[in-house]
N, C-alpha and C positions, 0 to 999 in steps of 0.2 A: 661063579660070579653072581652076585648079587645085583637080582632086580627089580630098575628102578621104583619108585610105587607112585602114586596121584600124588600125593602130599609133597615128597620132594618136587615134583614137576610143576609145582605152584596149582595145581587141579582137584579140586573136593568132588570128592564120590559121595553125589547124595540121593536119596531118593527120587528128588524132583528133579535131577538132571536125567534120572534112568527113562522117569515117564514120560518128559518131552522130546526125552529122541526115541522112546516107543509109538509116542502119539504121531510126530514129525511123519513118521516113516507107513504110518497107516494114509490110504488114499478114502476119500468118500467119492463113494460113486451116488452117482445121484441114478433111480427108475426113471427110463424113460415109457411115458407112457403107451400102450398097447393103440393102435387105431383100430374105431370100433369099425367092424367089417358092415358094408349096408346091408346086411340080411339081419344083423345082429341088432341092430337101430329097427328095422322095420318090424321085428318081434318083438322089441321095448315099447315101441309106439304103441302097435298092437292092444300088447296086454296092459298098456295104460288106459288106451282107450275101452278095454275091455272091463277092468277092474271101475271103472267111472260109469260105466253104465249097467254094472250091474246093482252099484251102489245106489243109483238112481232110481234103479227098476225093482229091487227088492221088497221095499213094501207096499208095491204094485202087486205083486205078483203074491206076497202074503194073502191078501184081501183077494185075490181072486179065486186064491185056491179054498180061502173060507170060504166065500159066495160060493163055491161048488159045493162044497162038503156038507155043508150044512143043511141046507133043505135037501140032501142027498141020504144024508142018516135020518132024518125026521127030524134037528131039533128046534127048526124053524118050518111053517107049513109053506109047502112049497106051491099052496096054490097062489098067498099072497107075496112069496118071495121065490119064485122059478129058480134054479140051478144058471148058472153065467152062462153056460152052453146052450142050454133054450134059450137065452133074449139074446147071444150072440146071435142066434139061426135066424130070429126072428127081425133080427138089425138084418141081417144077409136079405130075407126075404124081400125087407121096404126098400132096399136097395136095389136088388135086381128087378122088383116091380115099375121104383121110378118111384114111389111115394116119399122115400125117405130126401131125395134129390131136389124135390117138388119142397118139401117144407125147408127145409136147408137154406134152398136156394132165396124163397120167403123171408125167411129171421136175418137170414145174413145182409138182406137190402134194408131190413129197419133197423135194427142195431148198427151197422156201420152211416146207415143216413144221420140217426141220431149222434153216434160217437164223433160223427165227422162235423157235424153241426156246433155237438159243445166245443170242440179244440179251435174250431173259427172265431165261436164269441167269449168263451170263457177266457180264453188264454189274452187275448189281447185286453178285457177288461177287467182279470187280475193285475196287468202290469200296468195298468194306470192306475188303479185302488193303491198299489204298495209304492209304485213312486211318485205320486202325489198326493199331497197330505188332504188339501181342502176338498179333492174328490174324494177319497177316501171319508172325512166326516160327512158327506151328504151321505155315501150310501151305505156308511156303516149301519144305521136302523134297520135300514129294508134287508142289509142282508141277516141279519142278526134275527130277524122277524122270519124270515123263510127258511134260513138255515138247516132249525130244528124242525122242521117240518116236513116228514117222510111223502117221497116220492108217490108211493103205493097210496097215501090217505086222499092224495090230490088225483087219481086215477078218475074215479065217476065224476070227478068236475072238468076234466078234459074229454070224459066222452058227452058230458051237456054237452059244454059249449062247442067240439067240433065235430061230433058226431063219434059214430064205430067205424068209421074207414082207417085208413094210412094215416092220416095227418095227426090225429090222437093218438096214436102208436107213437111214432117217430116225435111228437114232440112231448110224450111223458120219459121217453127215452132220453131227449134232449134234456129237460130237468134234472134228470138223475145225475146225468155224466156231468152238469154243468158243476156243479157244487164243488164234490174233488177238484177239480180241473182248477175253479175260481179261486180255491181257498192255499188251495196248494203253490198256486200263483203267488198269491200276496202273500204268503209265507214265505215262499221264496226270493224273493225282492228285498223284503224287509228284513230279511236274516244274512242279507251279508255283509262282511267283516266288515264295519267302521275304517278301521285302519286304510283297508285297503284302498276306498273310498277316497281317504284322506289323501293316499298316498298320489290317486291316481290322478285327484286337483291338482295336490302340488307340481304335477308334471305338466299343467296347461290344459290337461282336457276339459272341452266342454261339455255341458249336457248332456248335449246326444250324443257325443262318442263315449263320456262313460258309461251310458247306460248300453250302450252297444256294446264295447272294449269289454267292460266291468262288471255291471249291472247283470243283463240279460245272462252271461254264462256262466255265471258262478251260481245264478238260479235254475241251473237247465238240469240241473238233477231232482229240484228238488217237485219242478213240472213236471217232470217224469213221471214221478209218483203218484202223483194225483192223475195222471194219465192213462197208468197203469187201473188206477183203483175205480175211474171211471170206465175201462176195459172190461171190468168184473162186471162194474155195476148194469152196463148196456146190454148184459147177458140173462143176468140177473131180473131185472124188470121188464125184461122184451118178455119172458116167460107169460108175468104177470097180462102183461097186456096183451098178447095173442090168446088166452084164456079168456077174453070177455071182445064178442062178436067177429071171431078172426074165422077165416075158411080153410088158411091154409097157414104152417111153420109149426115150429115144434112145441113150442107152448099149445097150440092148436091141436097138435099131435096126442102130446101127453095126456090132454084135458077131453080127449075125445077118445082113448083106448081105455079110459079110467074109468067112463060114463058104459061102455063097452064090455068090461071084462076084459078087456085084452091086457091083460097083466106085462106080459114079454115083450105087445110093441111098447109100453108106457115106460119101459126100465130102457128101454133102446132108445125112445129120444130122451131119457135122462142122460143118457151114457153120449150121445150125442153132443147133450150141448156142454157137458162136461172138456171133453176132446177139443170141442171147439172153443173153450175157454182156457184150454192150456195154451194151445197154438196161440189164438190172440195174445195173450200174457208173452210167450216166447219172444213173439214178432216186436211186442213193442218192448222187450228189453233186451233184442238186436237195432232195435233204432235209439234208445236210449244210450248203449254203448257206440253206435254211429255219431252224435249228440254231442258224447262228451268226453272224446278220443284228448281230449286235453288233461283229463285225471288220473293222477298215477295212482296204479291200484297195489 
């Protein structure tokens, strides 16, 4: 007996009929994913955190291992440039004496008096320069006149007029931070977005709330920086000014192992105020991200 075929039975045998009930007939599984075990997580962390600070620390650790080697094979004289491990011993030393703590504790009272002085006036009469115009034309001359005028050149006219004690310290200190601090201010004011401005009238606000709402936070980064950059500077010229008639700090330090020969303590309060310029810098860009926890990064 012959039998039937597709064709008779009204059914075409075609290719694409073969591969949709091949296809039909296959299941997809979908992976379900592994959960990561917490030891597993805690070794990832880990070696994140590890791989990040070692990224950080590498060309630390370059230059330290130069500053060893180098006046260690002779190709630098080591009496003007010691090996890291003598001005290390010799940091150890002013520290277990108490001298190193002594001037520390000195720079750190004038530099933070001054740093703390400029953010009191600088900052509040940047935001009046940027959001108002007519103050702003009064004292755009006077600042445009002192601007360019280095802190360090004005040093022997503050110790005229206030002498060699604290008060000349702390307020050449204040000058320095102030400038960053001022300028960065009115930069920041007057650099934000139009639009937004426009936007934030059209909604009813007044004056003070936009410059509160609007104004003031969209500027808060960009005081930061000039915060920051007065951080450096309040480092930088406290130096200066513990060098001419100070007793005690590390400017005082430096300028007195130098006079000295003491090569090893003068590279120890370099390395000193070095550390303590990073930390400052760190610290104020943990409150700069406290600040401005509104920006997405």
């Amino acid at each position: 007996m012959a039998r039937p075929s597709l064709s008779s039975a009204g059914l075409s045998a075609s290719p694409l009929d073969d591969d949709h009930l091949h296809s039909s007939a296959v299941t997809t599984i979908t992976p379900i994913p592994q959960p990561v075990s917490p030891a597993t997580g805690r070794r990832r962390s880990l070696w994140g955190v590890a791989r990040r600070a070692f990224n950080a620390s590498a060309a630390i650790v370059v230059l330290a291992a130069v500053w060893e080697i180098l006046p260690r094979v002779q190709v630098v004289d080591p009496t003007f440039l010691p090996p890291l491990s003598d001005v290390l011993a010799a940091w150890y030393d002013l520290l277990r004496g108490g001298e190193l703590v002594e001037h520390v504790q000195a720079s750190l009272v004038r530099s933070l008096a001054g740093f703390g002085l400029a953010i009191l006036t600088a900052t509040p009469l940047g935001l009046l320069i940027g959001w108002y115009r007519p103050v702003a034309e009064f004292l755009n001359p006077v600042l445009e006149l002192f601007r360019n005028t280095a802190a360090l050149a004005l040093l022997p006219v503050f110790v005229l007029i206030l002498g060699l004690g604290e008060t000349s310290k702390i307020s050449i200190i204040l000058y320095a931070c102030a400038w960053p601090i001022l300028l960065n201010t009115i930069a920041g004011v007057k650099g934000v977005d139009p639009l937004l401005i426009k936007s934030a009238r059209s909604l009813g606000l007044g004056p003070f709330r936009l410059f509160q709402k609007v104004i003031l936070p969209a500027a808060v980064p960009t005081i930061f920086t000039g915060i920051r950059l007065a951080g450096a500077y309040s480092i930088l010229v406290l130096v200066a000014a513990e060098m001419v008639g100070a007793k005690a700090g590390l400017g005082y330090l430096i300028n007195y192992a130098q006079y000295n020969f003491r090569v090893p303590d003068m590279y120890a309060g370099i390395i000193t105020i070095s550390v303590l310029g990073l930390l400052f810098n760190l610290l104020l860009v943990r409150l700069e991200r406290r600040f401005s926890t509104w920006r997405t990064t």
